[in-house]
C-alpha positions in Angstrom: 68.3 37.1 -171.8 71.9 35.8 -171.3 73.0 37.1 -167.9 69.4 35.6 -167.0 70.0 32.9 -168.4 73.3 32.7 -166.7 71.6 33.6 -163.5 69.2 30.4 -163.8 72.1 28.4 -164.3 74.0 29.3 -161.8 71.1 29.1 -159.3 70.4 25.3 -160.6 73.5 24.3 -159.8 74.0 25.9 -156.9 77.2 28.2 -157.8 76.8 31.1 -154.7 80.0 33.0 -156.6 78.5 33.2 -159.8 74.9 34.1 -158.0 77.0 37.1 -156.1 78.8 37.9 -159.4 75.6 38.1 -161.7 74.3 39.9 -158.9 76.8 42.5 -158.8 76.8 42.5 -162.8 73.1 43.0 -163.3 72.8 45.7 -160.8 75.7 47.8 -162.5 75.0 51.2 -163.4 77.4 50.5 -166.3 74.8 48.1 -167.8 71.4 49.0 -169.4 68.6 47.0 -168.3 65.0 47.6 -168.1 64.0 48.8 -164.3 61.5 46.1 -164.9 63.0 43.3 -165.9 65.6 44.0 -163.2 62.6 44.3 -160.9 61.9 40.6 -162.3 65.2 39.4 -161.5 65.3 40.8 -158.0 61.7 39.5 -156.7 62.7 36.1 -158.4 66.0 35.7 -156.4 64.4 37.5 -153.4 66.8 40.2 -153.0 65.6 43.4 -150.8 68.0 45.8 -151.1 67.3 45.3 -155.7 64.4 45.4 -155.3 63.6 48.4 -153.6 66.3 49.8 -155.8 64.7 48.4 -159.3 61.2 49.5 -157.7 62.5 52.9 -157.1 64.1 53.2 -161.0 60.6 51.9 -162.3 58.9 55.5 -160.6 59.8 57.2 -163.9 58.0 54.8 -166.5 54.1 54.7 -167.2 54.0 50.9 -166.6 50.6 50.6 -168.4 52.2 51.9 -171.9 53.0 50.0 -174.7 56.5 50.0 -174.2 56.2 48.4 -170.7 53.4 46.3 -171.0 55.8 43.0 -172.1 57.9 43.1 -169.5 55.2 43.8 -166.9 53.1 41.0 -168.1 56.7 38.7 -167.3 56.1 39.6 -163.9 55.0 37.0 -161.0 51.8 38.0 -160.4 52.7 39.1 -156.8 55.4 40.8 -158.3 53.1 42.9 -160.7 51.0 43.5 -158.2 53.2 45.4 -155.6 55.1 47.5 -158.5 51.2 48.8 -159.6 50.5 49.4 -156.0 54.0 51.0 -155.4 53.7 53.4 -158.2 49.6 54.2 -156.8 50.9 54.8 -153.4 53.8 57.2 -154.9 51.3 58.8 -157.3 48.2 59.5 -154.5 51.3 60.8 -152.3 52.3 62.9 -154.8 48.7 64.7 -155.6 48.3 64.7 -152.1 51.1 67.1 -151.7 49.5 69.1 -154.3 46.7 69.4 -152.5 48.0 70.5 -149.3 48.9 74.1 -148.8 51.7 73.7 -146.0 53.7 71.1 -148.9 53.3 74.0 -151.4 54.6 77.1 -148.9 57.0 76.3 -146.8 57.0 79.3 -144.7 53.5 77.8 -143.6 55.1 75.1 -142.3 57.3 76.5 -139.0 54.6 79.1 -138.8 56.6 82.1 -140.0 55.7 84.1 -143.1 58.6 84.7 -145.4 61.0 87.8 -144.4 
């Protein structure tokens, strides 16, 4: 809640150093924040390049679980919307691989049989 706090702040009064320098900070892999609430952060502030990253470090969590649930429910709407659809397009991707023989044998795949 501080750095976000600090965040706001610096985005209210229009401070681009401390922006770039909470933006660096938050994004540490030294520091242990929720893939979700850094998700939050990064759609808030509009940053790609976090968000893709947060999105990608969300892939491991059940977002519907009890544990999640508050800080998905912090979420913009829009926000909430494309992590759920993210993790059903990873997920359907996923059991489709299962499903298709060629992902499960590769030798199917350049057409030779294993030597």
């Amino acid at each position: 809640d501080f750095l976000e706090s600090v965040l706001a702040t610096a985005e209210k009064y229009e401070v681009p150093i401390a922006i770039s320098a909470m933006r660096t900070a938050l994004f540490s892999p030294f520091l242990e924040i929720s893939p979700i609430r850094l998700y939050g952060i990064a759609t808030r502030m509009s940053w790609p390049r976090e968000i893709a990253h947060a999105a990608r470090r969300t892939l491991t969590l059940d977002l519907l679980s009890p544990e999640c649930m508050p800080e998905l429910v912090r979420l913009e709407p829009k926000a909430q919307r494309q992590l759920l659809s993210l993790h059903r397009a990873r997920r359907d991707a996923f059991v489709a691989g299962l499903d298709d023989p060629l992902q499960r044998d590769p030798s199917r795949r350049t057409g030779r049989r294993g030597r």
